[in-house]
Every structure is written in structure tokens, then in C-alpha cells.
C-alpha positions in Angstrom: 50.9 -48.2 -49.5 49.3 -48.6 -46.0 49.2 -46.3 -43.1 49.8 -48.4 -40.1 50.5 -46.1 -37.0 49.9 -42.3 -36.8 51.0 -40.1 -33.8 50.2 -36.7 -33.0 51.3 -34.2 -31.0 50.1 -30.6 -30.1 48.5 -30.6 -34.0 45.2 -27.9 -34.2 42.9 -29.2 -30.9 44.8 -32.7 -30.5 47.1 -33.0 -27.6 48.3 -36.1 -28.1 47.1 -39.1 -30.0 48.7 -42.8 -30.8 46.3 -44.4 -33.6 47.2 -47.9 -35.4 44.6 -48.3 -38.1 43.0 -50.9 -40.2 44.2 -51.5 -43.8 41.1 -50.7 -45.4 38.4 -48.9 -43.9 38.7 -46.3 -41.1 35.9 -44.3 -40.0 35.7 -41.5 -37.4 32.7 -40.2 -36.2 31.8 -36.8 -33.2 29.9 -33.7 -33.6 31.3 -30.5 -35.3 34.3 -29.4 -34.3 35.6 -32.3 -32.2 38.6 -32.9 -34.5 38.0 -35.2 -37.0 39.2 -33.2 -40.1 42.4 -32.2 -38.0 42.8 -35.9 -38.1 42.6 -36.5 -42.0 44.7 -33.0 -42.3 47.6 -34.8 -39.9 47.7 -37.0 -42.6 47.5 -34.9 -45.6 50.5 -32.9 -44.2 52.6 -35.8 -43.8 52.3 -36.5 -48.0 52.0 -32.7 -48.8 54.1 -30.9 -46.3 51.6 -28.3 -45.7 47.8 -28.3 -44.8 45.2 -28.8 -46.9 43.3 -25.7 -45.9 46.4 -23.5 -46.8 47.0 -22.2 -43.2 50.1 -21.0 -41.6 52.2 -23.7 -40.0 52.5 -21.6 -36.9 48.7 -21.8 -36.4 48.4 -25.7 -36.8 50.4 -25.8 -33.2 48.1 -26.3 -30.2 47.2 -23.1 -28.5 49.5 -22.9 -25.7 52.2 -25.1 -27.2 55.5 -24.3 -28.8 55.7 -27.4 -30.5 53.6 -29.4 -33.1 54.8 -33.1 -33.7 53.6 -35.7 -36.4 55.0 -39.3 -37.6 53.9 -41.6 -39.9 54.7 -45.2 -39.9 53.9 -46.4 -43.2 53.8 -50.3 -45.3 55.3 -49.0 -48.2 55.1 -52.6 -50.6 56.8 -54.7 -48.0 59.3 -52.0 -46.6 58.8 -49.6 -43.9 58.7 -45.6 -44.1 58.8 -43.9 -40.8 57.8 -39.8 -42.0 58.5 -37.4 -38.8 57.6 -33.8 -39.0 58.4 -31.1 -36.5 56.5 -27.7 -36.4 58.5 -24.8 -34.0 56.9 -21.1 -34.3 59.6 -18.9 -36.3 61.1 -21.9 -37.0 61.8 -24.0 -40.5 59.6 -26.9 -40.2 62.0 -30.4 -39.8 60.9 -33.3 -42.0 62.4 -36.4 -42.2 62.3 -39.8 -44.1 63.5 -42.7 -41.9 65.1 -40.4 -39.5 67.1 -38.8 -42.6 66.4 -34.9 -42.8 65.1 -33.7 -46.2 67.0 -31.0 -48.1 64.4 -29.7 -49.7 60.7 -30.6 -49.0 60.2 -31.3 -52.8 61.9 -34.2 -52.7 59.1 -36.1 -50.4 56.3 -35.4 -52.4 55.2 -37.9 -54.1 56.2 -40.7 -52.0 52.7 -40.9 -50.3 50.2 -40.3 -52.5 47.0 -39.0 -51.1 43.6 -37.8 -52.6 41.1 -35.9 -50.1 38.0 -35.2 -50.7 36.3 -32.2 -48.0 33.5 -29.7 -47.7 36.3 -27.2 -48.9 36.7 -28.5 -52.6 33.6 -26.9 -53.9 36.2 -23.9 -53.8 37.6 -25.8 -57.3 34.2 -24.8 -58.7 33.3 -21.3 -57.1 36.6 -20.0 -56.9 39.8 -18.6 -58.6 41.3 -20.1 -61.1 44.9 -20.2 -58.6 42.4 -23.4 -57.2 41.9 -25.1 -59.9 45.9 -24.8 -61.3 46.7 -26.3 -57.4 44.5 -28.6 -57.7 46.0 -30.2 -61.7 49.4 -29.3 -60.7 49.0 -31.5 -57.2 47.7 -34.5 -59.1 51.2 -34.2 -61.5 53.4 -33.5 -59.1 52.6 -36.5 -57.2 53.8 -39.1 -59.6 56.5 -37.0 -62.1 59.2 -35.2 -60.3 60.4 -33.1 -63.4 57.2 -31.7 -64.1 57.4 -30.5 -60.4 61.1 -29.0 -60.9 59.4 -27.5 -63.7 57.1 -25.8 -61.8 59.5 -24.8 -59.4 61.5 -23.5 -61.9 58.9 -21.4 -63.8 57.9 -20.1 -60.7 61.4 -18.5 -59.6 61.7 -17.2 -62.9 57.9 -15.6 -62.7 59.0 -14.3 -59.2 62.4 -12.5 -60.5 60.4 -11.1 -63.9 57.9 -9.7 -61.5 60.5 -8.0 -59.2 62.7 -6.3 -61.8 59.0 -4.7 -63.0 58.7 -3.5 -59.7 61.9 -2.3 -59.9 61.3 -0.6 -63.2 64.4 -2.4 -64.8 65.8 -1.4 -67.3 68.0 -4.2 -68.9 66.3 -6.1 -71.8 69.2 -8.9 -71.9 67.9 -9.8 -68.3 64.8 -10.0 -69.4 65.3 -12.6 -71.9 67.0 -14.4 -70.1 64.0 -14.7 -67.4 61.8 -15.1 -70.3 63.2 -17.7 -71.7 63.4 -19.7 -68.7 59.9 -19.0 -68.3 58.9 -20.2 -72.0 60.8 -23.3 -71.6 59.4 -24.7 -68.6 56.1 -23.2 -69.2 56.3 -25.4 -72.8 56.6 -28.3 -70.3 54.2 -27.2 -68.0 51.3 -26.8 -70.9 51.8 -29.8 -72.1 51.9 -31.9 -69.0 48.4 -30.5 -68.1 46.8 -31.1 -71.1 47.9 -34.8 -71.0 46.1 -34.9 -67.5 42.9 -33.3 -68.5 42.3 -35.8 -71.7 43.2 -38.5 -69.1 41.2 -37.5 -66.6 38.5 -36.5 -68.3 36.8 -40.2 -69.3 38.0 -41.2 -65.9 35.6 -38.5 -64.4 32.4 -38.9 -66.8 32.3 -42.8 -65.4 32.1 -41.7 -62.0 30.0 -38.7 -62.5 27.6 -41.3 -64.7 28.2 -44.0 -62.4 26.7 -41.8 -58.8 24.0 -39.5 -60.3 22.6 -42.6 -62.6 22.8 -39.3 -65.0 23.2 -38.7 -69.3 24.2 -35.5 -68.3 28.1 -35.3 -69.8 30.7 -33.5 -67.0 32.7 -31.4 -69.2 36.9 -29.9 -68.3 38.3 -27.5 -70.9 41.8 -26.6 -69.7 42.3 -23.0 -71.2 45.5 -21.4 -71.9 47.6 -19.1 -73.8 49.7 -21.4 -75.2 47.2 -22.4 -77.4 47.8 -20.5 -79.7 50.9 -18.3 -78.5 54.3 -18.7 -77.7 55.2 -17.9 -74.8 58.7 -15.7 -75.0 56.8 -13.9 -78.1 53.9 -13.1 -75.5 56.2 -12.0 -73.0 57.9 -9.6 -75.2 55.3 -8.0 -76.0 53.9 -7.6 -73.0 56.5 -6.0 -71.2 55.3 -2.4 -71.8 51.9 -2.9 -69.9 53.7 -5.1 -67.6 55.7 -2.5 -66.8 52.7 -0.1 -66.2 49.9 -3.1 -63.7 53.4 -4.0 -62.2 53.4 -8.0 -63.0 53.2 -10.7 -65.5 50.4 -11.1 -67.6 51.1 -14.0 -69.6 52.0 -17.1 -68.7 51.2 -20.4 -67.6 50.6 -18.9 -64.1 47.5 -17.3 -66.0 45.7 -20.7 -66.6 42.8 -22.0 -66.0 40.4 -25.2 -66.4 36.4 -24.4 -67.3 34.3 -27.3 -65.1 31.0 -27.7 -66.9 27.9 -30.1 -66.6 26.2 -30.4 -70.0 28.0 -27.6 -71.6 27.5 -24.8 -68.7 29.8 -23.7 -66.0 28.9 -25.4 -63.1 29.8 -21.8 -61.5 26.5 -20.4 -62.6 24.1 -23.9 -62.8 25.2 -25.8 -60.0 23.1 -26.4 -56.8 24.9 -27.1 -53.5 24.3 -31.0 -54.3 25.3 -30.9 -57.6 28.6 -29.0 -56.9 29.1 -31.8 -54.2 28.4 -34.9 -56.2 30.7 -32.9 -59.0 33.8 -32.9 -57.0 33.4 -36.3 -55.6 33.3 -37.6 -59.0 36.1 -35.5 -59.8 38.2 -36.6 -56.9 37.3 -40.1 -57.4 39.0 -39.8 -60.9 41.7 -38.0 -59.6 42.3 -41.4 -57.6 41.7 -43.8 -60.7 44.1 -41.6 -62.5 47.0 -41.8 -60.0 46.5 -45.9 -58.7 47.6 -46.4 -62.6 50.5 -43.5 -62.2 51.7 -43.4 -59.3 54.0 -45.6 -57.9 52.1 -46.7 -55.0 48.1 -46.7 -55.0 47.2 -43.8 -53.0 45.4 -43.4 -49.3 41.8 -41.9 -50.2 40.4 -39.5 -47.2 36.9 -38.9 -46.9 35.6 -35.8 -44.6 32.1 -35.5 -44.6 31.5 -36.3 -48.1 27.7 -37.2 -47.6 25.6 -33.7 -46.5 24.1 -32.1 -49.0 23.4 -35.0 -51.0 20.1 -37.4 -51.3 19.8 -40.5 -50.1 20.0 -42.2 -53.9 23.4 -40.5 -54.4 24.5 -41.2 -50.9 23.8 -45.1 -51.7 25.8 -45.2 -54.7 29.0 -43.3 -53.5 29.0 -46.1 -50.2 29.0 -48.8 -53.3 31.8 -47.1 -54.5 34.1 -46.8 -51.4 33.0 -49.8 -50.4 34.3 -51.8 -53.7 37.8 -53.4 -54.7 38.6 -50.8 -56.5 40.5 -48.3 -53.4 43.0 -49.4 -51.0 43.1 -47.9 -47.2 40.1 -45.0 -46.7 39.5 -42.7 -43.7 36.2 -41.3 -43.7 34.6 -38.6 -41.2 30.9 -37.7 -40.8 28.6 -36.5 -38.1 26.0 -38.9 -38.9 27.0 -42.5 -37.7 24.1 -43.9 -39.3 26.1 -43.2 -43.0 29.6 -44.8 -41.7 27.5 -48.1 -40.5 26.2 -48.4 -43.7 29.8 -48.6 -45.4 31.0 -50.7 -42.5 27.7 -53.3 -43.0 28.5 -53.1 -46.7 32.0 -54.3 -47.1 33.4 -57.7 -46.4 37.2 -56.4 -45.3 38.4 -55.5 -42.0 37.8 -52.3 -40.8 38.3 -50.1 -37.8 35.7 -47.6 -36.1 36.8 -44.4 -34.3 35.1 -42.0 -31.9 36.6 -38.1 -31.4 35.8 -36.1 -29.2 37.4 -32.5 -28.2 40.4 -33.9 -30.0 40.8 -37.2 -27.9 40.2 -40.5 -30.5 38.6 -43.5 -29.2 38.9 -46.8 -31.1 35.8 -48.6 -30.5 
């Protein structure tokens, strides 16, 4: 899958931008703030839907504007995908697939897969554990639809549980039913991620070997309660407190994946570098993982994957990137000097872009 043509309209600090890029390696450079991650996000939004710093949809519109316009023309294995998205303040947000509007926005996801890697992922290490369950549940969802009704599923039960809490209900039959619903998808939720994680796993020690030239072993232990519970049992019994914090205490909702180096939680050992090179080996897995899943081999995006780090690690992640091994990159930084040294490594054409205060030069 290849993204040919991307056009922009009113999106963050881009007024308006028609960009055709190369099939393999696209590199933007500017200083701080001239709008090269609003770039890769324009992209991320047209395979998730949303953006990938969580913001409101109102807020991704120009200021000034009152409307925010993307489309994505895609090579999609021979056959062509035109992705539109409209963005209207107060409005629900329009997508559509070849000029067909989307019921529901589940239904697209998957068709484009993507894997980012940002300043911003280090969150996966340093914060909750919500992070780190979006983060496994995006990689599934990209490739296997019913784990994502699943989800979907589990959630609106999760959500009616925690109202009729709040609501200090009363009827125990309506309970079980919401439990159940919960402990059946939930089953299918458990399971799904702990296929991932012992996939993923081997996948991620590679790369993590493979940049730091390292014997240290990367370690993910996906914790749950269904482990060792089942999961209408646990809700049962929990009910009374329930009833008393006002929400659901057990659950899948409640899970959570321990990232360690060597046996320690990166959390408490990790230095800024080390937390960096972490992730990108992470997300680098995360890419192997879904090029032999997904349906399509995903489009990598790479903002500003190289401060922090020294130059030995820097050397070996442009080796990486640079190899047969991806299909179509876009990578940002503020130091040309790192994109020239991917561009003078690779034999494959490629395409070099300037930004500045959200205009994008092709040079």
C-alpha cells in the first residue's frame, strides 16, 4: 500500500497543501514548530480517524477556519482508494471511502495500516496503563475486525455497568446480563492480547539487539486478571465495593503490560535515550508484526526519531529504515544532516521536503 497524493486543507497551521510523494522514502525537514508532525498526523488521521495526540477534532481546524479538509489518494495492490475526511466544529466528522460515506468509522480501520513512531511514545513507558492497552489494542484492531467489535462491545457493556452504579441500581438480573456480555468479550479480548505479546515479543528483542548492539534482554509481561479469574465470578463479587468507588473494578479495562529491560521496569531505570531507543525497537516490531498480518504492509512514519540518541544508535536505526525490509517511510527531523544520511544510504527513489510555517516545499 502506497500513498501517492495527500491534500490538506485548514488542518492545525496548514492552509492548504497538495503533496504527491515518492514510494519509498519521504523526508521533511524545518525548525520546531513549522508543521512537520501536523503533516505525519494528516496522515495518521486518515488510517485512524482521529489524531494521534488524542486532541479534539474541533481544535485540528485552522484557527480562523470553519472547516478542516483531508484526502488520501492511495495504491492499494494495483487498485485505487480515494479516503476524504471532513472536519465541521459541532459537527459529526464525514469520512468517506471512494466517495461512499462510512456508517460507522470502525469499519475503515484497518484498511490503511500505519505505524508512527514520535517524541510522544515514551508516554507507553512513563505513563498509565490506559497507554499501553491503546497502544496493543491499535496493533489488533488493525488487522482483525472481530477483535475490534469485541472491544466495542465490552466497552458499551463497561459503560452501561458503570452507569446503573451510578445510578445505585438495584436489579441484579440486569446486572448479569451486563456482566456476562462483559465476560464474553472480555474472554476474547484476553486472549487476543496475549497472542500479540508472545508474537511481538521475539519480534522486538531482534530489533532492540539489533540498534543498541546490546545482551541486554527487552522484557513485556501483559498482566491481567484473567489469569487466574473469571471474569463474571469477579464481577459478582465485586459489585458491593463497586457500588461504594462508583465503577468497575475488574475487567479487562483494568489491564496492563509491564515494559522491562533486563528484568526492571524501564519506568524506574530508563534514561531519556534508553526510553527512546526502547520504543523505536518496540515500534519497529509493531511494524514486522503487522507486514505479516495485515493485509497490506503498512506506511511507517518517522517524527523526529533521532534526538536523544548517540551517534552509534543513530547509525544503526538509518541501516534499518534504509533496508528492504519497510515499504513507503516519512520521516521528520530538525537536523538535515540525519535525513541526508538515510537519503545517501539507500539505493531507491526518494523525495525531499522542506516546511516552513505550514507551507511544504518539494525540493
Amino acid at each position: 500500500m502506497i500513498l501517492s497524493k495527500l491534500s490538506i486543507l485548514n488542518f492545525k497551521n496548514i492552509p492548504q497543501a497538495e503533496v504527491v510523494f515518492s514510494v519509498n522514502m519521504n523526508c521533511f525537514f524545518g525548525n520546531n514548530g513549522m508543521g512537520k508532525t501536523n503533516l505525519l498526523d494528516a496522515i495518521y488521521y486518515l488510517s485512524f480517524c482521529k489524531s494521534h495526540v488524542n486532541t479534539n477534532d474541533a481544535r485540528l481546524i485552522r484557527n480562523g477556519e470553519e472547516l478542516c479538509v483531508l484526502q488520501g489518494v492511495y495504491d492499494y495492490d494495483g487498485r485505487e482508494e480515494d479516503i476524504f475526511c471532513a472536519i465541521r466544529p459541532g459537527q459529526r466528522k464525514q469520512f468517506k471511502r471512494n466517495k461512499k460515506e462510512y456508517e460507522r468509522l470502525s469499519e475503515h480501520i484497518g484498511l490503511l495500516p500505519l505505524v508512527m513512531v514520535s517524541p510522544n511514545d515514551t508516554d507507553l513507558i512513563r505513563g498509565g496503563s490506559d497507554e499501553r492497552r491503546r497502544f496493543i489494542d491499535m496493533i489488533i484492531s488493525q488487522h482483525d475486525k472481530q477483535y475490534l467489535n469485541s472491544l466495542i462491545q465490552y466497552n458499551k457493556a463497561l459503560t452501561q455497568r458503570n452507569i446503573m452504579l451510578r445510578d445505585r441500581c438495584g436489579d441484579t438480573s440486569l446486572f448479569d446480563v451486563f456482566e456476562m456480555q462483559m465476560a464474553t468479550y472480555g474472554k476474547q479480548i484476553y486472549e487476543k492480547r496475549t497472542e500479540l505479546i508472545d508474537s511481538l515479543l521475539p519480534l522486538f528483542d531482534e530489533y532492540y539487539s539489533l540498534i543498541c548492539d546490546s545482551s541486554e534482554a527487552v522484557g513485556l509481561r501483559y498482566t491481567s486478571q484473567l489469569a487466574k479469574d473469571d471474569l463474571a465470578s469477579a464481577l459478582r463479587r465485586s459489585r458491593e465495593k463497586d457500588f461504594i468507588i462508583g465503577y468497575t473494578s475488574a475487567g479487562v479495562h483494568k489491564d496492563d503490560i509491564e515494559m522491562t529491560l533486563d528484568g526492571q521496569l524501564m519506568r524506574r531505570i530508563g534514561s531519556q535515550g534508553q526510553n527512546k531507543t526502547y520504543i523505536i525497537a518496540l515500534k519497529l516490531a509493531q511494524f514486522s508484526y503487522m507486514s505479516q498480518n495485515a493485509a497490506s504492509k503498512p506506511i511507517l512514519l518517522l517524527d523526529d526519531i533521532f534526538d536523544k540518541l548517540d551517534a552509534n544508535r543513530v547509525e544503526k536505526i538509518i541501516g534499518l529504515v534504509s533496508g528492504d525490509r519497510f515499504g513507503q517511510i516519512f520521516c521528520t527531523d530538525t537536523n538535515r544532516k540525519y535525513l541526508d544520511q538515510i537519503l545517501e544510504s539507500i539505493e531507491q527513489d526518494y523525495s525531499l521536503f522542506k516546511v516552513e510555517q505550514g507551507n511544504i516545499e518539494h525540493l
